[in-house]
N, CA and C atoms as a LAMMPS dump frame, in Angstrom:
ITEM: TIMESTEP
0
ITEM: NUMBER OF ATOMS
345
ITEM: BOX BOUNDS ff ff ff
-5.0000000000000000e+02 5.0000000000000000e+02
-5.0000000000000000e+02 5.0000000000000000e+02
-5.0000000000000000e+02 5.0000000000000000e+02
ITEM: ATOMS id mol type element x y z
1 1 1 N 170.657 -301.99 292.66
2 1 2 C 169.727 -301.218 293.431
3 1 3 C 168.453 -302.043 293.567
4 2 1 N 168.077 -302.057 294.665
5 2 2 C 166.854 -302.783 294.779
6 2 3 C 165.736 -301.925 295.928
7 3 1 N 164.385 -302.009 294.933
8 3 2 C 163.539 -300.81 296.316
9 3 3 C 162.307 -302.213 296.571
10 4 1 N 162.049 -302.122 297.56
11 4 2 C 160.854 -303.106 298.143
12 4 3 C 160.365 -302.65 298.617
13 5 1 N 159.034 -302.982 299.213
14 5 2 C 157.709 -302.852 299.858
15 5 3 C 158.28 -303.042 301.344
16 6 1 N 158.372 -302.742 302.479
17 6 2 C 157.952 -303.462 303.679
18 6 3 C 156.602 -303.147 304.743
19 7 1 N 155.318 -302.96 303.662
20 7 2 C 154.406 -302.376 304.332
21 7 3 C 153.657 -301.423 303.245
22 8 1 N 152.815 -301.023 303.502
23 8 2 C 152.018 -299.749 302.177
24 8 3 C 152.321 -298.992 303.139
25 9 1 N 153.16 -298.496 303.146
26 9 2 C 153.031 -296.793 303.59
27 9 3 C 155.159 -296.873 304.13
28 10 1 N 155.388 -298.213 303.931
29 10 2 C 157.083 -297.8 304.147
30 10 3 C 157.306 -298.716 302.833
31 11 1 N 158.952 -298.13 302.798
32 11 2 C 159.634 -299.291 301.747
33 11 3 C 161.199 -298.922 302.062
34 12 1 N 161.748 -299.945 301.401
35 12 2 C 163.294 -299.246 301.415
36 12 3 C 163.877 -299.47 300.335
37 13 1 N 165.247 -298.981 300.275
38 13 2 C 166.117 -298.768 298.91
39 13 3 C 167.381 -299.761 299.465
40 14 1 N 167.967 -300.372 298.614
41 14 2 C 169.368 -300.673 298.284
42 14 3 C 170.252 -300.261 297.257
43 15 1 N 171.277 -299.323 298.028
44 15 2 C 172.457 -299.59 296.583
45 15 3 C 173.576 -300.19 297.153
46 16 1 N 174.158 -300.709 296.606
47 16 2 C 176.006 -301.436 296.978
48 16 3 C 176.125 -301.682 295.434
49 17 1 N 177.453 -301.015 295.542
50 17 2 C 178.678 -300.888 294.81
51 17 3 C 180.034 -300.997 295.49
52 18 1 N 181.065 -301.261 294.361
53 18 2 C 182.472 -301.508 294.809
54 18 3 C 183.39 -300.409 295.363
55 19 1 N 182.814 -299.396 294.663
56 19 2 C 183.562 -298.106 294.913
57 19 3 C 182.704 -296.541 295.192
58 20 1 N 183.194 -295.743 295.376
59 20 2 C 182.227 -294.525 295.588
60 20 3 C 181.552 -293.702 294.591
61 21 1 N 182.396 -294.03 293.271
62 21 2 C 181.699 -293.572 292.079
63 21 3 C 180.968 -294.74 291.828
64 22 1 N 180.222 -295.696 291.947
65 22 2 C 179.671 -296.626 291.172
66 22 3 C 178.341 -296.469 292.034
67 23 1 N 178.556 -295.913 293.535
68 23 2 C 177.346 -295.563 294.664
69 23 3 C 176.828 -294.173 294.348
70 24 1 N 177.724 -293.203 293.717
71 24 2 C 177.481 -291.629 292.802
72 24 3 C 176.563 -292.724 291.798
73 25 1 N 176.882 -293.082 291.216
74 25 2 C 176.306 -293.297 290.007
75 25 3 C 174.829 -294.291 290.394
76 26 1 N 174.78 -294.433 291.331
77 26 2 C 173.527 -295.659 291.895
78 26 3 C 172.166 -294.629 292.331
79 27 1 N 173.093 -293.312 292.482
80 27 2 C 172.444 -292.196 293.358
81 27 3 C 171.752 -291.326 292.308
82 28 1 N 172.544 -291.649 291.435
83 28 2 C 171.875 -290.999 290.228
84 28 3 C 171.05 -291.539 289.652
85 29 1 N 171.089 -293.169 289.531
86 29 2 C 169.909 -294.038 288.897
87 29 3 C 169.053 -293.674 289.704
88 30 1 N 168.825 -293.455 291.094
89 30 2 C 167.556 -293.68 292.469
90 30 3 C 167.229 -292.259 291.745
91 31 1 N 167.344 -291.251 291.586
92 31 2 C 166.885 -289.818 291.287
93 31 3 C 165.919 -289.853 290.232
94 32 1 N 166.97 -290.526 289.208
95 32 2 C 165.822 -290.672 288.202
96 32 3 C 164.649 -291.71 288.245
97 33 1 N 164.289 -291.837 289.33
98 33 2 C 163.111 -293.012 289.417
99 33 3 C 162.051 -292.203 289.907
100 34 1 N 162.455 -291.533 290.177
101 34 2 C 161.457 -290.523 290.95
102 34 3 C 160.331 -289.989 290.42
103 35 1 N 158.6 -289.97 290.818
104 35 2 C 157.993 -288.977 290.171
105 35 3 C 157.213 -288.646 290.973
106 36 1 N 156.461 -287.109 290.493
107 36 2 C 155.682 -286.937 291.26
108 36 3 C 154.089 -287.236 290.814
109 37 1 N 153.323 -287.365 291.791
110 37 2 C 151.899 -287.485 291.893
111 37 3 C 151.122 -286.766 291.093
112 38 1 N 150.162 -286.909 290.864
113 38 2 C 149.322 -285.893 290.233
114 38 3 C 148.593 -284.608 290.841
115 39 1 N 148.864 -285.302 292.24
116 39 2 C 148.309 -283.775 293.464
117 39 3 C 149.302 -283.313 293.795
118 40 1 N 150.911 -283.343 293.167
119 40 2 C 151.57 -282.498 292.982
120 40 3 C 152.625 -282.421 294.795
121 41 1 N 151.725 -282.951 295.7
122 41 2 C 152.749 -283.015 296.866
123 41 3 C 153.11 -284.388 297.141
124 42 1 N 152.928 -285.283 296.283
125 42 2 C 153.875 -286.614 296.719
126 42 3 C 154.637 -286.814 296.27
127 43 1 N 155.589 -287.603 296.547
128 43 2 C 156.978 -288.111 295.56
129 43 3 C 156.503 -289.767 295.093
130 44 1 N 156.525 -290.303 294.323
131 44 2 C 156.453 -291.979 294.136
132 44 3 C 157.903 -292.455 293.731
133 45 1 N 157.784 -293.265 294.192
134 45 2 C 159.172 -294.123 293.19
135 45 3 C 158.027 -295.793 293.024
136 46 1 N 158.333 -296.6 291.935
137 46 2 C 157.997 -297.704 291.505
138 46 3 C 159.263 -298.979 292.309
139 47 1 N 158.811 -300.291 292.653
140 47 2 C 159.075 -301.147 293.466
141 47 3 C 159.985 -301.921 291.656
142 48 1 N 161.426 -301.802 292.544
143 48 2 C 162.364 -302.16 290.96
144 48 3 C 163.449 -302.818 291.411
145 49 1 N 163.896 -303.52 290.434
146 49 2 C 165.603 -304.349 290.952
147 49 3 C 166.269 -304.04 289.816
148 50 1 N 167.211 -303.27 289.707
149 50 2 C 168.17 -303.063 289.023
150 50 3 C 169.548 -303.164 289.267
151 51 1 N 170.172 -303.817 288.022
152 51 2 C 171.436 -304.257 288.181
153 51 3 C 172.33 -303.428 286.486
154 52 1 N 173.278 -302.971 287.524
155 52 2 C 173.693 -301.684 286.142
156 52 3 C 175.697 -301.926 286.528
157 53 1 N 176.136 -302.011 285.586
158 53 2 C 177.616 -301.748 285.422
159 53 3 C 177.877 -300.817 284.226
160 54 1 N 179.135 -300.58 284.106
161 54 2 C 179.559 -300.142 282.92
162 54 3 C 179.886 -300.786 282.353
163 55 1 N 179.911 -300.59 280.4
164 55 2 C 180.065 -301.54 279.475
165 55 3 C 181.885 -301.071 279.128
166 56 1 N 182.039 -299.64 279.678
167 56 2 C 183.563 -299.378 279.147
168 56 3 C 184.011 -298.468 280.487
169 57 1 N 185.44 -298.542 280.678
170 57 2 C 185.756 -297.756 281.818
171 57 3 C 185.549 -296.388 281.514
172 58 1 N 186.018 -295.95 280.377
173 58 2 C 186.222 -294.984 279.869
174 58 3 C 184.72 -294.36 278.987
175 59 1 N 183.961 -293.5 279.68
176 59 2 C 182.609 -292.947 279.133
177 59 3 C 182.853 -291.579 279.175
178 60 1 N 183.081 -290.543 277.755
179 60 2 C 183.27 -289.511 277.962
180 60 3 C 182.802 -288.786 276.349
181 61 1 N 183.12 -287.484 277.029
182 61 2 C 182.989 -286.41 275.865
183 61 3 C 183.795 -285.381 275.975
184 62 1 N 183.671 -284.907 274.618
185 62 2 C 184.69 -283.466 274.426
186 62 3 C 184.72 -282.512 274.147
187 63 1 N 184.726 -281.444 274.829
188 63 2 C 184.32 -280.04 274.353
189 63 3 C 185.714 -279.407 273.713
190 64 1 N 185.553 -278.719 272.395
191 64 2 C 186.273 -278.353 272.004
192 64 3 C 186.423 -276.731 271.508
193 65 1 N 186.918 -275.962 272.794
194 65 2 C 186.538 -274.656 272.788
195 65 3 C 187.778 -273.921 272.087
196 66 1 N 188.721 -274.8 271.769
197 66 2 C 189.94 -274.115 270.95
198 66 3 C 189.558 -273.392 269.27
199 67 1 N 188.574 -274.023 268.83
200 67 2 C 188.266 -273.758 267.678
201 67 3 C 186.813 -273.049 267.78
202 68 1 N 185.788 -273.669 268.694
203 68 2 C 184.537 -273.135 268.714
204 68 3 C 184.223 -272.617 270.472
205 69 1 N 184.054 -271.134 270.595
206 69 2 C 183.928 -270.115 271.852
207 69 3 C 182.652 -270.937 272.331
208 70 1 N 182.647 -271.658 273.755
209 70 2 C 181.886 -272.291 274.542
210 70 3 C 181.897 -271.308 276.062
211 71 1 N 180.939 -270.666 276.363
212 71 2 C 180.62 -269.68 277.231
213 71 3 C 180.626 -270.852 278.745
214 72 1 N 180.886 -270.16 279.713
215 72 2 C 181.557 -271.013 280.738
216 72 3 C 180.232 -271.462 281.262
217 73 1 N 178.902 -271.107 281.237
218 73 2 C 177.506 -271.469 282.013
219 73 3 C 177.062 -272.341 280.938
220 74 1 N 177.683 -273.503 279.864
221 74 2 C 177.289 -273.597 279.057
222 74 3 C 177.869 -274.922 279.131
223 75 1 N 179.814 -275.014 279.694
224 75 2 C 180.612 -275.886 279.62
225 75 3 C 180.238 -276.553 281.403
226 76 1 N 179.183 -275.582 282.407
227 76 2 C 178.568 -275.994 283.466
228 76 3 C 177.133 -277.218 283.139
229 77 1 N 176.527 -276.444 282.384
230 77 2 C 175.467 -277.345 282.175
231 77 3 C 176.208 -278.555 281.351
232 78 1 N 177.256 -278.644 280.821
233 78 2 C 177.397 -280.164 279.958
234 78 3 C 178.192 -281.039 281.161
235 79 1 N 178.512 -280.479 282.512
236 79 2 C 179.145 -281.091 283.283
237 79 3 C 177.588 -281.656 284
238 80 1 N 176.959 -280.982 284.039
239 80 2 C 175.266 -281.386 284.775
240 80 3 C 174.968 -282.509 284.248
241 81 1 N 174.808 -282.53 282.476
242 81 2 C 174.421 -283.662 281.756
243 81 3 C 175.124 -284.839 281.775
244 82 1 N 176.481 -284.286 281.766
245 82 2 C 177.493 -285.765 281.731
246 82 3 C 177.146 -286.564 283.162
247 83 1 N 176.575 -285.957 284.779
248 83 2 C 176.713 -286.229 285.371
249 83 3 C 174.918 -287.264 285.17
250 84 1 N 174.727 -286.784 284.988
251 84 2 C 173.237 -287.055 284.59
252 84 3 C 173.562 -288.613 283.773
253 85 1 N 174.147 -288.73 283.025
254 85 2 C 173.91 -289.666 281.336
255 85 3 C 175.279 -290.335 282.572
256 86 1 N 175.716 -289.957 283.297
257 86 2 C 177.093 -291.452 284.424
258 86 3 C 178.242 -291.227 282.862
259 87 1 N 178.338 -290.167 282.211
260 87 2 C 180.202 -290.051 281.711
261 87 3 C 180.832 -289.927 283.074
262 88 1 N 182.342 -290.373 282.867
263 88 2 C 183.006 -289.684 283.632
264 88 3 C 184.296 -289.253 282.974
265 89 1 N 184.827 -288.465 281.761
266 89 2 C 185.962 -288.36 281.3
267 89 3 C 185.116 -287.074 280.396
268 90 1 N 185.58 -285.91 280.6
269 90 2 C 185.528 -284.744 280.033
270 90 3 C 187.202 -284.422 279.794
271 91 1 N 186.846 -284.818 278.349
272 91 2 C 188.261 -283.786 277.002
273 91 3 C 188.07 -282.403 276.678
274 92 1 N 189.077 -281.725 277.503
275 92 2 C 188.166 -280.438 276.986
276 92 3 C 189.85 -279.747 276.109
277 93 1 N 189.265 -279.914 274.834
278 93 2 C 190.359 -279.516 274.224
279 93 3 C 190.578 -277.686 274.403
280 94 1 N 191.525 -277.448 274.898
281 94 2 C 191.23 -275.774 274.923
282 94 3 C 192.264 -275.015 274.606
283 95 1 N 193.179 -275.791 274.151
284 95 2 C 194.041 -274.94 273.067
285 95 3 C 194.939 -275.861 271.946
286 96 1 N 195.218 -274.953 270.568
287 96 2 C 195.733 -275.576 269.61
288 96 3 C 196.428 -274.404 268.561
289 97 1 N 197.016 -274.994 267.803
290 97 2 C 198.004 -273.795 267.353
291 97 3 C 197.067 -272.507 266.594
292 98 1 N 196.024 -272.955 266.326
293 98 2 C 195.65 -271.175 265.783
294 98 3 C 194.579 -270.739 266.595
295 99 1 N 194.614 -271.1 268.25
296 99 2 C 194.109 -270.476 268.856
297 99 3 C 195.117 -269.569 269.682
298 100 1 N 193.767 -269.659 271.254
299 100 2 C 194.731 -268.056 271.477
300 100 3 C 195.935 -269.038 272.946
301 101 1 N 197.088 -268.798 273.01
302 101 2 C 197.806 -269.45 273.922
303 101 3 C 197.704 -269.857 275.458
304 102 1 N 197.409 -270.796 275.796
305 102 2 C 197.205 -270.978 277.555
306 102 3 C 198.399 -270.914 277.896
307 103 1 N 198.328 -270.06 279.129
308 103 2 C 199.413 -269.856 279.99
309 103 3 C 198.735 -270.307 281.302
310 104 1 N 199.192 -271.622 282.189
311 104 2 C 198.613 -272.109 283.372
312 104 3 C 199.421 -271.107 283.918
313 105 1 N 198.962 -270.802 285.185
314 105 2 C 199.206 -270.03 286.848
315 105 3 C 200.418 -271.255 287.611
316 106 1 N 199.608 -272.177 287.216
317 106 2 C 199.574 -273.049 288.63
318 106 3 C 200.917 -274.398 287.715
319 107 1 N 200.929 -274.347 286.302
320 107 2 C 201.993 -274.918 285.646
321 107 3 C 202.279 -273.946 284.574
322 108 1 N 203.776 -273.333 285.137
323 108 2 C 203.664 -271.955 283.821
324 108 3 C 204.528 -272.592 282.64
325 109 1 N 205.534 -273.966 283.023
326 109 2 C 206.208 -274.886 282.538
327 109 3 C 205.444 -275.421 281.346
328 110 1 N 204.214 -275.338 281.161
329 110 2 C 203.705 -276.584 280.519
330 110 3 C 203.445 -275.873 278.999
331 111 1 N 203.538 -274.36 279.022
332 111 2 C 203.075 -273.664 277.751
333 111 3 C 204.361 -273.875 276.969
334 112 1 N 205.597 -273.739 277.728
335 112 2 C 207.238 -273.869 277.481
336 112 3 C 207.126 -274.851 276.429
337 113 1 N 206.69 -276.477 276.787
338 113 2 C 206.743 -277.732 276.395
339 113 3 C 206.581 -277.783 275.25
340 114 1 N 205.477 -276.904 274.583
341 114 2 C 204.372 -277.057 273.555
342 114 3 C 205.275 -276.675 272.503
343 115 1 N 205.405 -277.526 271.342
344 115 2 C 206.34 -277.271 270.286
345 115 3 C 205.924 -276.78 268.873
């Protein structure tokens, strides 16, 4: 990402990436650059070159509601944060033998499997 000057009163932004999550994720760095003014109606961003990859493909976390009750506006906001912090792999463990049994709709096969 790169933001420059072309003028005091214009500038522009660059992002390029390889793929569409890596331009999600560029979109998310540009957001957080953002601040506002002290008179409260401007936006600033600071004149920056940043160069960002991932260190692992795999960046994730795991909610584990089989054992501990995670309220669904709760398992929303950790999808906000993950999107925020660039995870992209949510484990959401949500059932195990001394919980209560998932029965999918949409795979009724898959509860069958479970041994």
């Amino acid at each position: 990402m790169v933001i420059k000057s072309n003028g005091e009163q214009q500038a522009s932004a660059t992002i390029e990436a390889f793929t569409v999550w890596g331009a999600l994720r560029g979109i998310e760095t540009f957001s957080q650059l953002i601040w506002q003014g002290s008179d409260e109606e401007m936006f600033y961003i600071n004149f920056t070159d940043i160069s960002d990859a991932p260190r692992f493909p795999h960046r994730g976390f795991m909610v584990d509601s089989a054992r501990h009750y995670v309220d669904l506006p709760v398992i929303e906001q950790i999808l906000d944060a993950m999107s925020y912090n660039k995870l992209n792999v949510l484990h959401w463990h949500i059932v195990d033998d001394q919980s209560f049994p998932f029965v999918s709709t949409k795979f009724p096969l898959l509860s069958e499997k479970v041994q």
